[in-house]
C-alpha positions in Angstrom: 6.9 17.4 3.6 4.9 15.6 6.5 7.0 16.4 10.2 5.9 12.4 10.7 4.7 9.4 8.4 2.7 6.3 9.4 1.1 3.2 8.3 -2.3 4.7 7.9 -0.9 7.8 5.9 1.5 5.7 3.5 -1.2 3.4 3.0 -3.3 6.7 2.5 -1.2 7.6 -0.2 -0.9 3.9 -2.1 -4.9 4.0 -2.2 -6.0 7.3 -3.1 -3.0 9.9 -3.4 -5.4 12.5 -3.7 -6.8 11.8 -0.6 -3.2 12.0 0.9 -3.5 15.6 -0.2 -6.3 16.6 1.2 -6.0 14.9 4.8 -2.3 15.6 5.3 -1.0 18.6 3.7 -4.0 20.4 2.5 -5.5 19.4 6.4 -9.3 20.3 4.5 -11.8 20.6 7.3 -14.2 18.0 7.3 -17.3 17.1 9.0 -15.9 13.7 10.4 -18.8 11.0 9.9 -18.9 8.3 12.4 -19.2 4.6 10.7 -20.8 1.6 12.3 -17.7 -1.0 11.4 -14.9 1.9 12.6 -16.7 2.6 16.1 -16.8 -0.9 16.4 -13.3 -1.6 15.9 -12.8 1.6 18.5 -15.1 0.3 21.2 -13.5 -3.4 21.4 -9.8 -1.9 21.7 -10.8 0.4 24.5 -12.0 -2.5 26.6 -9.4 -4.4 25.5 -6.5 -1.8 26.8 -9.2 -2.1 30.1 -8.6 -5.5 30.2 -4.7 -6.3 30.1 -3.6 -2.8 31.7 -5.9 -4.2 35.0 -5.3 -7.8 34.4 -1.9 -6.9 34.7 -2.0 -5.5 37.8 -3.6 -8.9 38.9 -7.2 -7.2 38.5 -9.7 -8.7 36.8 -12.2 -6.9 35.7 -16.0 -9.0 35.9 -17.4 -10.1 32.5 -20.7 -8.3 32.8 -18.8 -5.6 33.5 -16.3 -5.5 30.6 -19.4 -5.7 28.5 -21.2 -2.6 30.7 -18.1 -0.7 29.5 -18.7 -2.0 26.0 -22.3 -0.9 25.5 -21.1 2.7 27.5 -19.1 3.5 24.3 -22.2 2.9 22.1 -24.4 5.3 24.7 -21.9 7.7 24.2 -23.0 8.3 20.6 -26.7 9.1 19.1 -26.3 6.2 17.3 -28.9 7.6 14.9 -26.4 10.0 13.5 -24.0 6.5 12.9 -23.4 5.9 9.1 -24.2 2.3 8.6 -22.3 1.2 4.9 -24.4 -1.9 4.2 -27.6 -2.4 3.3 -28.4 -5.6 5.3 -26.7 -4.6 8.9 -28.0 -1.9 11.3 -26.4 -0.4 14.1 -27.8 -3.1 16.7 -26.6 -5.4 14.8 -22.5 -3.8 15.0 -23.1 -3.7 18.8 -24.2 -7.7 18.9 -21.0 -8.4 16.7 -18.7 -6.7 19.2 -20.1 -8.2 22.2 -19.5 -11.5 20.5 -15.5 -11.0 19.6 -15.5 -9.8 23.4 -17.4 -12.7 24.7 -15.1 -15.1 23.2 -11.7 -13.3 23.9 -12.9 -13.1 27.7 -13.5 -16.8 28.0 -10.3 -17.4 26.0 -7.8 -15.1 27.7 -9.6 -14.1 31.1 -7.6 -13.7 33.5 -5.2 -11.5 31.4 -2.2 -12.0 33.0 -0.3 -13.3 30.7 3.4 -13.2 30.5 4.8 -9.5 31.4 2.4 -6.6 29.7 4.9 -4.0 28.3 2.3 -1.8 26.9 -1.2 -1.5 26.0 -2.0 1.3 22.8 1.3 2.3 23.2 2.3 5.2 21.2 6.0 5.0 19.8 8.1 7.0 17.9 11.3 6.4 15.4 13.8 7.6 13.2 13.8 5.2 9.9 17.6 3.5 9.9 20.1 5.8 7.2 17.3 8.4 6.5 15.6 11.7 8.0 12.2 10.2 7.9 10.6 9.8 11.5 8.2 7.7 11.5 4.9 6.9 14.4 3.0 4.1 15.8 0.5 2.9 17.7 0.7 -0.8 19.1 -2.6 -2.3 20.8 -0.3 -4.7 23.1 3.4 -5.2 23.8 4.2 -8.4 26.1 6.8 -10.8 26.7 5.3 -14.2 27.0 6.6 -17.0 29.6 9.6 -18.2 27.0 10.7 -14.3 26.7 9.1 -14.1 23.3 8.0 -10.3 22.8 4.9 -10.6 20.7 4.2 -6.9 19.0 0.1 -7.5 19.2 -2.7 -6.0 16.7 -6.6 -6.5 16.8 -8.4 -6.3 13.9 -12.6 -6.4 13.9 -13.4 -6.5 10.1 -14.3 -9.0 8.0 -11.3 -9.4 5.8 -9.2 -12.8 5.9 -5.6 -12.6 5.7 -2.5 -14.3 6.2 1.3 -13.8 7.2 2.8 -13.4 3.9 -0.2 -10.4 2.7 1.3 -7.2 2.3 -0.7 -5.3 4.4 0.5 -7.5 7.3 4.3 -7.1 6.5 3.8 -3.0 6.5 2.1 -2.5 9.0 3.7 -5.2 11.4 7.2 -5.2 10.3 6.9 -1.1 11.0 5.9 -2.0 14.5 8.9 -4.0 14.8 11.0 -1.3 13.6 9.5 1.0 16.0 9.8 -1.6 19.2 13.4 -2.3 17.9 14.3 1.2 17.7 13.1 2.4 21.3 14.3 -0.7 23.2 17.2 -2.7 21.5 17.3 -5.1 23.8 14.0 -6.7 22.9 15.3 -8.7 19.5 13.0 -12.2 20.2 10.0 -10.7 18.3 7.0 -12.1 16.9 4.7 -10.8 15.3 0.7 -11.5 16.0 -2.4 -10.1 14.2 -5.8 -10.9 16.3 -8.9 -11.7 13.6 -11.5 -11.0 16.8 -13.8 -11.4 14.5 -12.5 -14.9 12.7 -11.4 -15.9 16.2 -7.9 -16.5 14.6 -4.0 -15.4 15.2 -2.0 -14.6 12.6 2.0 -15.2 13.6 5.0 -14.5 11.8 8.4 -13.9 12.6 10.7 -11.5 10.0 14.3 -12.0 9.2 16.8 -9.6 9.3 16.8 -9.2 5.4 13.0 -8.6 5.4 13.4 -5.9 7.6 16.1 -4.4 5.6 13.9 -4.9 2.6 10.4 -2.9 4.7 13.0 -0.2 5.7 13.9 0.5 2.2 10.5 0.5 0.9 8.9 2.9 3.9 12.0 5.4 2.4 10.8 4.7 -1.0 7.3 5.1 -0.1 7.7 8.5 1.9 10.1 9.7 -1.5 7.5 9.4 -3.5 5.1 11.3 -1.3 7.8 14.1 -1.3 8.0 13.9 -5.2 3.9 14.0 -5.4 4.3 17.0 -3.1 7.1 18.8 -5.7 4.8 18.0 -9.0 1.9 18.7 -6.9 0.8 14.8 -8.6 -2.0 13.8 -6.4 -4.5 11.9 -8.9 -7.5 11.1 -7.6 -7.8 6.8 -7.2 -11.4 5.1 -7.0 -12.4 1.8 -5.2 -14.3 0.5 -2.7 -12.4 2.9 -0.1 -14.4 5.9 -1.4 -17.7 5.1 0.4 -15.3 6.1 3.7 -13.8 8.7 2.4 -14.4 12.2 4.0 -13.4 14.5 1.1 -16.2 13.6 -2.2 -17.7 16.8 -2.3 -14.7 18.1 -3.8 -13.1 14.8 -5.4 -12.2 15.0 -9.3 -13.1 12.1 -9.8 -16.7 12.7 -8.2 -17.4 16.0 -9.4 -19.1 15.4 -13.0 -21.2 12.6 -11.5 -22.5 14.8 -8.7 -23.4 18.1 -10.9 -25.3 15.5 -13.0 -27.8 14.5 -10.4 -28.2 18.1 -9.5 -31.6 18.7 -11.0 -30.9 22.5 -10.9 -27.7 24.8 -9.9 -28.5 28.4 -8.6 -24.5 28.7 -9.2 -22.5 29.5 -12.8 -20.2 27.1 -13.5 -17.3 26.3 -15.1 -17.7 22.9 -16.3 -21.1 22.3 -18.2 -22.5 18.4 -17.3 -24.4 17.7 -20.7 -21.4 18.9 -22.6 -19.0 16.5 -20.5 -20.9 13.2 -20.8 -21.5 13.8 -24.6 -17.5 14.2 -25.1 -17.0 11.1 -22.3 -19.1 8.5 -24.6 -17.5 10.2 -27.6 -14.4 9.4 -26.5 -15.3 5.7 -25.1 -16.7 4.9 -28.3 -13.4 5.7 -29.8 -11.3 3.8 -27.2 -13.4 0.6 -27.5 -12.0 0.8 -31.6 -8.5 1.6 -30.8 -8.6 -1.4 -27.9 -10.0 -4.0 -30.5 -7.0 -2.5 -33.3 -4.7 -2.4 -30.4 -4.8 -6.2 -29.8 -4.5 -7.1 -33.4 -1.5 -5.4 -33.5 -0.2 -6.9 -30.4 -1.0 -10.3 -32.2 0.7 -9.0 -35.2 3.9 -7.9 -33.6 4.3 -10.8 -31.5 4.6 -12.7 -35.1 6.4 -10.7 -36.4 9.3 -11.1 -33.4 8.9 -14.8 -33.6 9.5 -14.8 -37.6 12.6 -12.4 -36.9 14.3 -14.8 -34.4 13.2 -18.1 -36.0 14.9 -16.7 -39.9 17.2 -14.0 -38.1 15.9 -11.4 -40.4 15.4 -7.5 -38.7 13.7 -5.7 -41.1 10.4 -6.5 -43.7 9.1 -4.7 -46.5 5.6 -4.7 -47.7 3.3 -3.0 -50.4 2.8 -0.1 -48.5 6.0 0.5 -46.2 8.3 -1.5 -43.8 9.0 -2.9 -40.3 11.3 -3.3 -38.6 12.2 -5.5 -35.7 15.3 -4.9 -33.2 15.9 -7.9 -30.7 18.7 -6.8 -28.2 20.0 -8.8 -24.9 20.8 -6.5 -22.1 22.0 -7.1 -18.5 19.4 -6.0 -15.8 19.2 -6.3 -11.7 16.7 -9.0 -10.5 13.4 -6.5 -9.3 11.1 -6.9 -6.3 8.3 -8.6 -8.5 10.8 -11.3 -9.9 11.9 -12.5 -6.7 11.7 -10.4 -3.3 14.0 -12.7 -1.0 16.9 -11.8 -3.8 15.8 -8.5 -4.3 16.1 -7.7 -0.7 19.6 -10.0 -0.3 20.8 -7.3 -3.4 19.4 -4.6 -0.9 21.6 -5.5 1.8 24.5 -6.0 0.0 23.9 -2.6 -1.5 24.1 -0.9 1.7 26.7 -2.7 2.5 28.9 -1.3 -0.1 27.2 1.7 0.3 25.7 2.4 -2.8 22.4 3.8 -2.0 22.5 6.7 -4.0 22.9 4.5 -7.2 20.0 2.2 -6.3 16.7 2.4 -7.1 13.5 -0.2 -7.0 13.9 -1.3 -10.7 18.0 -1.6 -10.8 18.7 0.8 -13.4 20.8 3.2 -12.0 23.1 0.8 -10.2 23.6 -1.2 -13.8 24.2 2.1 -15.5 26.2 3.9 -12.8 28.4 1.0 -11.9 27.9 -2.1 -13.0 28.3 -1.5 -16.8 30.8 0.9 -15.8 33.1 -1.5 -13.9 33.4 1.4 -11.0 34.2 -1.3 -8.5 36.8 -3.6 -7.2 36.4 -7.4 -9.1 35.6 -9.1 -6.1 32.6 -6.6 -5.8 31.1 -6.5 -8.8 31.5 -10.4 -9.0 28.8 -9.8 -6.0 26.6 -7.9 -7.9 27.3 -10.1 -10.4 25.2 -13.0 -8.6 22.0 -10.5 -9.0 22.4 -9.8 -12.4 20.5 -11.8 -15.5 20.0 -11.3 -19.4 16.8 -10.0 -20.7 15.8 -9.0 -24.0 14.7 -5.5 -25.4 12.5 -5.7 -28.4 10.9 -2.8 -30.4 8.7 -3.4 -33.5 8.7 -0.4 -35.8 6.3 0.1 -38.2 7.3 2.9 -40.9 4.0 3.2 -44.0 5.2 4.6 -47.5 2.8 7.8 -46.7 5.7 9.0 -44.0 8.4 8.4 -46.4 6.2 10.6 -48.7 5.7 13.0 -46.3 9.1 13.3 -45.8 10.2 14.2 -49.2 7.4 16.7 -50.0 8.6 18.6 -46.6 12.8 18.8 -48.2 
């Protein structure tokens, strides 16, 4: 179990849990390889901080030479040795983009004095609300603006466009507001501002109190499952686009068989034979293309078959060869995240509340087996839960040939 958890590391975990592994509790040694795009994002928030921590002070720090201090981060690498991910862009061409964003915030913002700077990269720490987790943060700007507004401030320099309902923006802002909250209760008139630099746009939102309550309670499911990974030892290895910035591919699972075959030769014995593994891989495709095509016609098939049992109320049909049958069920259920997430998190509350936590879980099954079905509570109570609760049907489609019923005699 991690001393600490974070943004970056959940969202470590959601992307690549194997990854998670190897960076946090493993800690492999890695030769760290310095990308364009990140140094760029880490040059621009250095003179940033620069900026507001003098500004503040009622310094302002020249133009020419916020961008001096711009290109001295550059100088301070061999920019040779700087891993440039796309094929179209060069390093130059990184530094011209940041001196851009910096350009245009400097003419937008100078003389950065705005409102009452609280903190500039400021580094917070917190205990999650009702759990052991501890949880840490880094904020790029804490203010309160001239209508006592405290704006929790980010700067982003990619290229990615996103807006105040993405996910990404409600984990990792709503956790700086939990973390501001947490160290200084008094500051409760928060918003919430994401900085495009490079779209030249703000992002604002402002969180309720039951969206809060609903982040809190997935940042303690989120760190649960990293301590259930961590007792399976479940760490699967998850491509995508994030592996071309990942440190750990030498020894990735799910890099492994690629890399020993475009080794033209291996002085070393080894375990795993490349020719061998590719011939059972296309074996084994070939074999799931078949079952997918058989798998939809059966999906077809079964979907008729439920429609014929409701429309003639008939649960069982017998062919040539053997029968099926079909079992259509109602059964109560919680409303889920993915249904809808403003009832889901007004179910959350209401669930602390009555403090049932250790009965609830994400998809609602062990608070409608624990205590709703059981009628464990007072009436007014469960006619509370009551409001969450909705039919849904269970069906299963059975399909049992004549050859297992032989099969089944010729074993008696």
């Amino acid at each position: 179990m991690l001393t600490s958890y974070s943004h970056s590391s959940l969202d470590t975990f959601r992307i690549c849990p194997r990854k998670f592994r190897y960076a946090y509790i493993d800690k492999v040694p890695v030769v760290r390889v310095v990308t364009a795009d990140t140094y760029l994002g880490t040059a621009v928030h250095r003179v940033l901080k620069n900026l507001y921590t003098l500004g503040a002070d009622g310094v302002l720090l020249a133009q020419d030479e916020a961008m001096s201090a711009y290109r001295a981060e550059w100088d301070k690498l061999d920019t040779r040795q700087v891993s440039v991910t796309s094929d179209y862009y060069t390093v130059d061409d990184y530094i011209r983009i940041g001196e851009e964003i910096l350009g245009r915030h400097y003419e937008r913002y100078q003389p950065f004095n705005q409102g009452t700077l609280l903190g500039a990269e400021l580094y917070l720490d917190f205990v999650l609300p009702n759990t052991p987790f501890r949880f840490r943060s880094y904020i790029d700007r804490l203010w309160k603006r001239d209508d006592d507004t405290v704006e929790i401030c980010d700067y982003k320099t990619g290229q990615a466009l996103m807006t105040a309902d993405d996910p990404r923006f409600l984990a990792q802002m709503g956790l700086y507001q939990l973390a501001v909250q947490a160290k200084y209760p008094g500051l409760d008139d928060i918003e919430l501002a994401q900085y495009l630099l490079r779209k030249d746009m703000v992002i604002r939102r402002r969180l309720r109190p039951d969206e809060l309550d609903e982040l809190a309670e997935s940042l303690r499911q989120a760190v649960v499952n990293t301590i259930e990974a961590a007792r399976l030892g479940d760490f699967p290895a998850q491509e995508g686009t994030h592996c071309v910035y990942c440190n750990y591919q030498d020894r990735c699972p799910a890099k492994v068989h690629r890399r020993l075959l475009e080794e033209e030769e291996s002085e070393e014995d080894r375990d795993l034979a490349p020719e061998e593994a590719r011939e059972l891989a296309d074996r084994f495709l070939a074999k799931l293309i078949q079952s997918r095509r058989v798998g939809a016609e059966l999906d077809s098939l079964k979907e008729q078959l439920v429609q014929l049992a409701k429309r003639c109320d008939v649960s069982r049909f017998d062919g040539d060869t053997g029968k099926v049958t079909v079992s259509i069920r109602k059964k109560e259920k919680f409303v889920t995240k993915s249904e809808d997430a403003r009832a889901f998190a007004e179910l959350t509350a209401l669930c602390r509340r009555m403090r049932l936590d250790e009965y609830f879980t994400l998809d609602g099954r062990g608070l409608m087996s624990n205590v709703y079905t059981k009628k464990s509570l007072p009436p007014e109570q469960l006619e509370e839960l009551g409001k969450f609760v909705s039919e849904a049907e269970q069906i299963r489609v059975v399909g049992k040939p004549e050859q297992d019923t032989e099969e089944e005699r010729d074993e008696d």
